[in-house]
C-alpha positions as CSV (number, residue, x, y, z in Angstrom):
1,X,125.2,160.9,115.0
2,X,123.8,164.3,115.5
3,X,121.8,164.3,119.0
4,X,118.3,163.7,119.1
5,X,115.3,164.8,121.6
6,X,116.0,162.3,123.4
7,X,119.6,161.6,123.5
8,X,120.9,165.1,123.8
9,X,120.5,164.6,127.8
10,X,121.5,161.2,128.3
11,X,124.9,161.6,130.1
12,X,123.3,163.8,132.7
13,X,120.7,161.7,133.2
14,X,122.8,158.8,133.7
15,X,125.2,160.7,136.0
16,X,121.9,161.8,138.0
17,X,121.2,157.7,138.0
18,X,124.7,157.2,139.1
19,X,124.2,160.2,142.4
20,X,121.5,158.9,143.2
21,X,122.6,155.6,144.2
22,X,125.5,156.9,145.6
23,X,123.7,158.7,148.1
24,X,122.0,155.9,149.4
25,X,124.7,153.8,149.7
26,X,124.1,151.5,146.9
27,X,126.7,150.3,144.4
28,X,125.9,149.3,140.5
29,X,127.0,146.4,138.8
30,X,125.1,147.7,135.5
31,X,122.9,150.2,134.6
32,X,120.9,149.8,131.5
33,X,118.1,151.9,129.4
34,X,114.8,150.0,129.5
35,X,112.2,150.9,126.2
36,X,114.9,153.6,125.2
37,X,115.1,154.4,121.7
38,X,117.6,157.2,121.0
39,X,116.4,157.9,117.2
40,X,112.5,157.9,119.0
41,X,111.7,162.0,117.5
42,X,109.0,162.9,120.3
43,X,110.3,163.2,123.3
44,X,109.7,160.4,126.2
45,X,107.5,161.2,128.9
46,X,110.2,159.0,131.3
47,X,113.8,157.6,131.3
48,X,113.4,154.2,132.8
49,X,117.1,152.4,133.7
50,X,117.4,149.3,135.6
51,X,119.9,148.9,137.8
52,X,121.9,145.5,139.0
53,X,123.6,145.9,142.3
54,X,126.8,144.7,143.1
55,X,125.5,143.1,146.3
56,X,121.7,143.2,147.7
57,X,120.2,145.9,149.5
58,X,120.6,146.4,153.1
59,X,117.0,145.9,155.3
60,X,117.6,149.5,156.2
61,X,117.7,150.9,152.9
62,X,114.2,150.6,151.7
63,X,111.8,150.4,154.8
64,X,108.7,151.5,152.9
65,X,108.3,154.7,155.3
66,X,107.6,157.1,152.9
67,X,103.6,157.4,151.2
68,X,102.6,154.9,149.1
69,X,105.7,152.7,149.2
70,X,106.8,149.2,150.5
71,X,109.5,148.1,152.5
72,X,112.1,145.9,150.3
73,X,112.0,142.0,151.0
74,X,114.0,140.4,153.9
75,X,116.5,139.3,151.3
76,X,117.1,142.4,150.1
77,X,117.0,143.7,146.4
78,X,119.7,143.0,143.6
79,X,118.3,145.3,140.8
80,X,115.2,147.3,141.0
81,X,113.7,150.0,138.1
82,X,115.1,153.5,138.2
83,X,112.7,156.1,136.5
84,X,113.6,159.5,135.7
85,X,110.7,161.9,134.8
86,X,111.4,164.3,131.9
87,X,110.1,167.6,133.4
88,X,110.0,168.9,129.5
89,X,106.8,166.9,128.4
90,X,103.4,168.4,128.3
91,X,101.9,167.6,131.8
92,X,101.2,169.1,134.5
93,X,104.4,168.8,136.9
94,X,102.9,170.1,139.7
95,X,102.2,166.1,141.8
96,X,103.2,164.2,138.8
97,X,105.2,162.0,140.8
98,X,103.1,161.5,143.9
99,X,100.4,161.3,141.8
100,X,102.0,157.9,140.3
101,X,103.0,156.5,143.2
102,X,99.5,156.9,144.7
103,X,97.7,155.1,142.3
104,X,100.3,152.6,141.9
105,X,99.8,151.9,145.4
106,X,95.9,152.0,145.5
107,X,95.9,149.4,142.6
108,X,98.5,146.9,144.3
109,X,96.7,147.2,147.3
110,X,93.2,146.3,145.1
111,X,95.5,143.4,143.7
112,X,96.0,141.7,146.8
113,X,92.7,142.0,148.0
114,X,91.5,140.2,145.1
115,X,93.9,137.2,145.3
116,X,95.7,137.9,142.5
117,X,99.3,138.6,141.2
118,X,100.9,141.8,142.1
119,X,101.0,142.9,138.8
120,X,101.5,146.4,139.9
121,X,105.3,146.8,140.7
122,X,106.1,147.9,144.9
123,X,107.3,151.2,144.4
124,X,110.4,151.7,147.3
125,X,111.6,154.9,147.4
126,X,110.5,158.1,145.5
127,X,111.6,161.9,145.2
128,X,110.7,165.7,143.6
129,X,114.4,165.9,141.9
130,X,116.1,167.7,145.9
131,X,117.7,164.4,146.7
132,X,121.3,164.1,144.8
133,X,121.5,168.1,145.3
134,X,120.8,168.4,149.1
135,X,124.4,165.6,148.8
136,X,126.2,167.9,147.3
137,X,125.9,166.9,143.7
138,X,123.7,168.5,141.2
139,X,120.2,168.4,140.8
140,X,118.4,165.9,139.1
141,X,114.7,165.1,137.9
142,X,111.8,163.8,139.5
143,X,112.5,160.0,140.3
144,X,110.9,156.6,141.2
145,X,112.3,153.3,142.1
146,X,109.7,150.6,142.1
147,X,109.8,147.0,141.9
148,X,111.7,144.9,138.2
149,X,109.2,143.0,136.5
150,X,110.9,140.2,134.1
151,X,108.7,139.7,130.7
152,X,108.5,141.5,127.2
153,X,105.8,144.1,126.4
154,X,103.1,142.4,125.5
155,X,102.2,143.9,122.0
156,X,105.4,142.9,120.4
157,X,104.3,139.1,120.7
158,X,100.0,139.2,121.0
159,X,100.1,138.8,117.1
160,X,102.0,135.5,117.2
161,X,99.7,133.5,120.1
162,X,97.1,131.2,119.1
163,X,93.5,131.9,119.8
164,X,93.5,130.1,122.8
165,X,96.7,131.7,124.5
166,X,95.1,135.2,123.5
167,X,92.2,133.9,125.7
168,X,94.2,133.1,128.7
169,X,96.3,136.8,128.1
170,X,93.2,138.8,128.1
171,X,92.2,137.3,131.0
172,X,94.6,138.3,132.9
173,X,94.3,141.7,131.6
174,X,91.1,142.2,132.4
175,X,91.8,140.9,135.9
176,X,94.0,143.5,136.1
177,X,91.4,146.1,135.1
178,X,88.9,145.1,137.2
179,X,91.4,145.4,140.1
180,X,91.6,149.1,139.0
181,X,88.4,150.0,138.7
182,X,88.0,148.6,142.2
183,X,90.5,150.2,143.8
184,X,89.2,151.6,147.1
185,X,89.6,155.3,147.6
186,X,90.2,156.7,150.7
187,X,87.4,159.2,152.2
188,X,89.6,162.1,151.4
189,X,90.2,161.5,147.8
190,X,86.9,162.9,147.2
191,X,86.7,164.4,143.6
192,X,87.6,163.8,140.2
193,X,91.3,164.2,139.5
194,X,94.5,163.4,140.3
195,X,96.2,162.2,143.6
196,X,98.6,163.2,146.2
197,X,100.1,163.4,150.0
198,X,99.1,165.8,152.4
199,X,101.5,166.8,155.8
200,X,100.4,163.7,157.1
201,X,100.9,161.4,154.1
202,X,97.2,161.0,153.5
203,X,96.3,160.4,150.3
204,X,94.0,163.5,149.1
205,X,92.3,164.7,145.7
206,X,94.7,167.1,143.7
207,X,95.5,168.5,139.9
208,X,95.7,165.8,137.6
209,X,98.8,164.9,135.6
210,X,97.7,165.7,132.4
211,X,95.7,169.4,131.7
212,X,95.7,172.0,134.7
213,X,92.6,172.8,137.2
214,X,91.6,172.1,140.3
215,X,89.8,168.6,141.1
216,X,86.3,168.7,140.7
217,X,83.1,167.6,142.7
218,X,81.4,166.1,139.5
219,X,82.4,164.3,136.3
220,X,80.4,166.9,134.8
221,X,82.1,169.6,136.1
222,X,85.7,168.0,134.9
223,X,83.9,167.5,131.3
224,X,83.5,171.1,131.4
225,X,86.9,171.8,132.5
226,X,87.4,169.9,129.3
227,X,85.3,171.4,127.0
228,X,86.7,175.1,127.8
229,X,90.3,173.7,127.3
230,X,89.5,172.9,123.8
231,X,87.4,176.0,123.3
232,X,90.6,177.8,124.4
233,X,93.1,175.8,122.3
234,X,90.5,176.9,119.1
235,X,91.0,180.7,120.1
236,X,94.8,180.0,119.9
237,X,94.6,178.1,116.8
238,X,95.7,180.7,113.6
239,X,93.2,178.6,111.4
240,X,90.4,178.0,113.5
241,X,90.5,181.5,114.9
242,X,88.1,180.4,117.9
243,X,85.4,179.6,115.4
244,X,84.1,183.6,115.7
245,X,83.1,183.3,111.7
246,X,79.9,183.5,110.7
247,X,78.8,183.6,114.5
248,X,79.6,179.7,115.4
249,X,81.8,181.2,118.7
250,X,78.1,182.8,119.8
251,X,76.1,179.7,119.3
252,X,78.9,177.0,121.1
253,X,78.5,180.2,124.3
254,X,74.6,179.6,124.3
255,X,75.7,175.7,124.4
256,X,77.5,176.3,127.4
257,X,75.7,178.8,129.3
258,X,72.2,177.8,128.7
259,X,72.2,174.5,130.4
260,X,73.3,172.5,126.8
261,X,76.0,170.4,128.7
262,X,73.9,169.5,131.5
263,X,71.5,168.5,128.7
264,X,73.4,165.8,127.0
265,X,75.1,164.7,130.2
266,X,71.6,164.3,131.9
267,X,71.7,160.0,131.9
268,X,75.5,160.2,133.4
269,X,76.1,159.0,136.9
270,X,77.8,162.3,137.4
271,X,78.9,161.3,140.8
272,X,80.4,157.8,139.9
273,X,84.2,157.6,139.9
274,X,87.0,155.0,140.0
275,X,90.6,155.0,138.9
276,X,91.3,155.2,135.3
277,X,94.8,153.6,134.1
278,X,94.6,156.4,131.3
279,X,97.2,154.4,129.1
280,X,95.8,150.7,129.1
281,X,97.5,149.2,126.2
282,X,99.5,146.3,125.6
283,X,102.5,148.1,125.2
284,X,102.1,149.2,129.2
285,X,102.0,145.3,130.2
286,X,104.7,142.6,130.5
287,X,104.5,138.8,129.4
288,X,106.5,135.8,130.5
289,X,106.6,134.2,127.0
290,X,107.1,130.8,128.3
291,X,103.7,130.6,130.3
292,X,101.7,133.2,128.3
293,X,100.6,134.9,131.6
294,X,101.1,138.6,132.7
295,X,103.9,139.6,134.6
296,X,103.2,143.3,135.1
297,X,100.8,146.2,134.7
298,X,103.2,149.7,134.6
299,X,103.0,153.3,133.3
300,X,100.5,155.0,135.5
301,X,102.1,158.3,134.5
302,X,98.8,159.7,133.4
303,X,96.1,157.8,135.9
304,X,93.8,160.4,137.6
305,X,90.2,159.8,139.0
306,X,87.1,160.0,136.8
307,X,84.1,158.3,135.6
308,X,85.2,154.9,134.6
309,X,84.1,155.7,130.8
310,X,87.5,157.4,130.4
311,X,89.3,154.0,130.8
312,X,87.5,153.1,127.1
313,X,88.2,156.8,125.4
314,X,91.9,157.2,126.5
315,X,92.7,153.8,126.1
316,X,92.1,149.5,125.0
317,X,93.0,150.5,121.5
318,X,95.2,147.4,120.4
319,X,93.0,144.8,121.7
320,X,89.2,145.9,120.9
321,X,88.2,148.1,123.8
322,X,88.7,151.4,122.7
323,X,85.1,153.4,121.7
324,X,86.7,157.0,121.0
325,X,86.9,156.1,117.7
326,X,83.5,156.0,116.1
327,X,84.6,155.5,112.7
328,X,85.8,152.0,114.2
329,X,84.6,149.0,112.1
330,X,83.6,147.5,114.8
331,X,82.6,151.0,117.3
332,X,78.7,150.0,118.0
333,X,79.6,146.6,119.0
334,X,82.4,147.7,121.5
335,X,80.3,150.4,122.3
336,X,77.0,147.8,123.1
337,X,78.8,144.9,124.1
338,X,77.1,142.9,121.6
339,X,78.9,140.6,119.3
340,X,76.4,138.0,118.7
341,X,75.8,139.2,115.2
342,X,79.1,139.2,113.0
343,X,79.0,143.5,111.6
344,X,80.0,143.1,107.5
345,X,83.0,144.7,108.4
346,X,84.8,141.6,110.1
347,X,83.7,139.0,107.4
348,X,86.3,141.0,105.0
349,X,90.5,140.4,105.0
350,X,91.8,138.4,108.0
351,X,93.3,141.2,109.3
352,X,88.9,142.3,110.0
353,X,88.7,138.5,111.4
354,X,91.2,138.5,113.5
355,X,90.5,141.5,114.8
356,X,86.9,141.2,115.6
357,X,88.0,138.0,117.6
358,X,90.1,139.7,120.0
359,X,87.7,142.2,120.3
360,X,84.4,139.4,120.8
361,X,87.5,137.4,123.4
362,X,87.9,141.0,125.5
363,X,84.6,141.3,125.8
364,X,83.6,138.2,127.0
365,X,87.3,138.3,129.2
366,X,85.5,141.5,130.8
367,X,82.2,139.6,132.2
368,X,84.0,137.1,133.3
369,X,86.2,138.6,135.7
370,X,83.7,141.2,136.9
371,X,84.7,144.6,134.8
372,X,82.3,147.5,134.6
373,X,82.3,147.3,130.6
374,X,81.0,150.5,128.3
375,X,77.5,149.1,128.1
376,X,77.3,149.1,131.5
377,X,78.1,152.5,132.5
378,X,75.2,154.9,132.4
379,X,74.7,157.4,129.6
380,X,77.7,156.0,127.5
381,X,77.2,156.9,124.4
382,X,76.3,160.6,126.0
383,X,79.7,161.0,127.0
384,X,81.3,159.6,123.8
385,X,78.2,162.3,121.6
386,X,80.2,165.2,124.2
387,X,83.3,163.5,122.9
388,X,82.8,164.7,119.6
389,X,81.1,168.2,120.3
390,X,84.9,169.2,122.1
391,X,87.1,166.9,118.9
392,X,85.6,169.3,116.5
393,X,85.9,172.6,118.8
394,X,89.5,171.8,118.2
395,X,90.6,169.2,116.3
396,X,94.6,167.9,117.3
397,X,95.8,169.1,113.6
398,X,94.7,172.4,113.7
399,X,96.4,173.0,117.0
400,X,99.6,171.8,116.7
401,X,102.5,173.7,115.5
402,X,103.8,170.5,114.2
403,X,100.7,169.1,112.4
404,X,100.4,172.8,110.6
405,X,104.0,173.0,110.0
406,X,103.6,169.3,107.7
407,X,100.2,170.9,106.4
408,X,99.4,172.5,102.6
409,X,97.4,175.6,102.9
410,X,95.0,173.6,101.0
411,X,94.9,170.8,103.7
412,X,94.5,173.0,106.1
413,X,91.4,175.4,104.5
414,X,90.0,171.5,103.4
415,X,90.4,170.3,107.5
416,X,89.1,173.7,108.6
417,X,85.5,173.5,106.8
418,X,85.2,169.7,107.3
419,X,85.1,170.2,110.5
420,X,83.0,173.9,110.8
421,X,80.7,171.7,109.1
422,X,80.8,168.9,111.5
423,X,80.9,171.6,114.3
424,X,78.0,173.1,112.6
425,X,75.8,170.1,112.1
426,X,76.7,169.2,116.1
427,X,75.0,172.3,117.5
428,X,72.1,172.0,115.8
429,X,71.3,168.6,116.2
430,X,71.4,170.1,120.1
431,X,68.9,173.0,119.0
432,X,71.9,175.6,118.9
C-alpha cells in the first residue's frame, strides 16, 4: 500500500514513542495506535499511542512537578496515553502544548470542585519535542502523557441507546460543560486567548492554538482579529480577489473603520469570558457501554479563552447544540432555547424526530446542571449576525486550494456571486 498523510511517518513516530520511554526509564509491554486510521486523507492533528508497561511506574517517575501536571498514584501506573503532536497541521505551534495542558488542568481542577468524576484525564509529564534529543537520540515532536481513560467514543454508540439512556449520557455531558465554563482562571490569565507558563509556572494569557495574534483585552477586539483574518484570506483568494469589484472592498473598510463592528456587537458582554472546549462533540468523549455513563472528556487541542458563545459556534453539532448553522431545521429553537412548540421541520422522517429529541433532551440537560446556554448569553444572536458578515467575506471553498482544485469554473463563478450577493445584501442591511 502506497503511503498515505498519515502513515508516511509512522516508524519515526513510533521510534520517537519508543526513546522516549527509554529515557525515563520505563519499559513497554505494548504500544498501540489509539483513533488511528492509516487510509484517514487529512492529516491528524495528533498521534495518540497507549502504552502498557512491563511493570508499574516507579513513585519517582511522575511527581507532578512540572505546570499543570499531577503526580502518578501511590501504586504506580501500568499504561498511560502517549500523544505526539503533528507540528505539520495548521495551528499555531507556538504554546500548543502548554496551552493543552493548562486547560486540561483548569478543567480537572473545576471537576473536582464540583464533586464530580475526573472526566478530564491527569496529565503527568509533558515536553516541546528537546527531550529524546538532549539523550542522545533524535528529535522528536511535541509530546503529552496524560492519564488512560477505558470506554468507546461516544458517537459510535449514541444512535443505538434508548431515549432514556440518551437522557442519563447528556447529563453527564453537560456536567462536564458546565465544569468548563466554570473553570476558575487565575488573575493573570486576563484576556481572550490561549494559555501558557511563565518562568515561574504561572499560568498567563498567550496566542491561541488555532489563528495567530496576540491575546486580547475584549471579545470584541478578538472578533476583530477575526474579521481581518478573513478579510485577508479573501485578498489571497484567486476568485474572490479581496472583493475590490464594483467597490464592495471600500464599503466592508467604512464597516470597519466607522464604528460598524462596535455597532452590531453593542448588546455583547464584551468583557465576559470562560474556557471554551472548542471541539465539544461526541466523538471527543468516552462511554463505559455497560453503565451508559461518561468515562472521559479529551481533545483540548484547540481550547483557548473567549466569550462562552464560541462553545455553541465551534462546536455541539452531533447532539443539538450547535447555532453556527442557521440553515439548521431546528437553528431558532437552539438558538432561543425554546422547544415548547414542535417547528414543522421535526414532525417529518424520523431521522427530524429523533433529532429534535436530542436536541429538546440537551437543552433541558443544560438547565439542569447549571450551563450558561445560548439564550442566556447577551447579544447572541449579534455574535452569530457577525458570524455571517466574516462566512461570506471568505467563504472556506473559495479559500482552499483543495476545495478549488475539486471545483468547475462554473461552480466556482456560481459560489462567487451567491455569496457577493449575500455579502452585498449584509452591508446594507448595516447601512453600508
Amino acid at each position: 500500500m502506497p503511503a498515505t498523510v498519515n502513515s508516511a511517518g509512522y516508524d519515526l513516530r513510533l521510534t520517537a514513542v519508543k526513546q522516549l520511554l527509554e529515557a525515563k526509564g520505563l519499559h513497554a509491554s505494548s504500544i498501540t495506535t489509539v483513533a488511528y486510521d492509516e487510509v484517514y486523507e487529512y492529516p491528524f492533528n495528533n498521534f495518540l499511542f497507549k502504552v502498557d508497561l512491563s511493570s508499574p511506574t516507579s513513585s519517582s517517575t511522575f511527581l507532578g512537578t512540572q505546570p499543570g501536571t499531577e503526580a502518578a498514584p501511590s501504586g504506580g501506573l501500568t499504561s498511560f496515553i502517549l500523544k505526539l503532536c503533528n507540528t505539520e497541521v495548521d495551528m499555531n505551534q507556538a504554546n500548543r502544548v502548554q496551552n493543552n495542558v493548562a486547560v486540561q488542568y483548569l478543567v480537572r481542577q473545576s471537576m473536582k470542585k464540583a464533586g464530580m468524576p475526573l472526566l478530564a484525564p491527569a496529565i503527568y509529564a509533558w515536553g516541546l519535542g528537546s527531550l529524546a534529543k538532549e539523550e542522545g537520540h533524535s528529535d522528536c515532536p511535541p509530546w503529552i502523557i496524560s492519564e488512560y481513560k477505558p470506554g468507546v467514543d461516544v458517537d459510535t454508540v449514541f444512535s443505538t441507546l434508548q431515549t432514556s439512556e440518551k437522557q442519563q449520557v447528556l447529563k453527564d455531558v453537560a456536567a462536564a460543560l458546565a465544569a468548563i465554563q466554570k473553570a476558575e482562571l487565575p488573575p493573570t490569565v486576563d484576556k481572550f486567548g490561549g494559555l501558557t507558563f511563565d518562568k515561574r509556572g504561572d499560568m498567563v494569557s498567550c496566542e491561541a492554538a488555532l489563528g495567530k495574534g496576540e491575546p486580547t483585552v475584549s471579545y470584541l477586539k478578538r472578533k476583530r482579529h477575526a474579521v481581518m483574518a478573513a478579510l485577508s484570506s479573501a485578498e489571497k483568494s484567486p476568485i474572490i480577489q479581496g472583493w475590490k469589484q464594483r467597490g464592495i472592498d471600500q464599503r466592508i473598510k467604512r464597516f470597519l473603520e466607522d464604528g460598524g463592528l462596535e455597532t452590531v456587537l453593542s448588546r455583547v458582554n464584551i468583557h465576559q469570558k470562560n474556557l471554551i472546549h472548542a471541539d465539544f462533540t461526541l466523538n471527543n468523549m468516552m462511554l463505559d457501554t455497560e453503565t451508559k455513563r461518561l468515562t472521559a472528556i479529551v481533545d483540548f487541542d484547540w481550547s483557548y479563552v473567549s466569550n462562552p458563545v464560541d462553545e455553541f459556534i465551534s462546536g455541539l453539532t452531533d447532539f443539538g447544540g450547535n447555532i453556527g448553522n442557521e440553515r439548521h431545521k431546528f437553528h431558532k429553537s437552539i438558538l432561543l432555547g425554546s422547544f415548547d412548540i414542535i417547528p414543522s421541520s421535526a414532525k417529518g422522517d424520523e431521522k427530524s424526530k429523533s433529532e429534535w429529541e436530542t436536541a429538546k433532551i440537551w437543552n433541558e440537560a443544560m438547565k439542569t446542571q447549571g450551563c450558561i446556554r445560548p439564550c442566556e448569553i447577551e447579544g447572541v444572536e449579534q455574535v452569530f449576525d457577525l458570524m455571517k458578515f466574516q462566512k461570506l467575506l471568505c467563504p472556506f471553498q473559495l479559500s482552499s486550494e483543495r476545495e478549488l482544485g475539486e471545483m468547475t469554473e462554473e461552480a466556482k463563478a456560481e459560489l462567487r456571486a451567491k455569496t457577493e450577493a449575500g455579502l452585498v445584501e449584509w452591508l446594507k442591511q448595516h447601512g453600508y
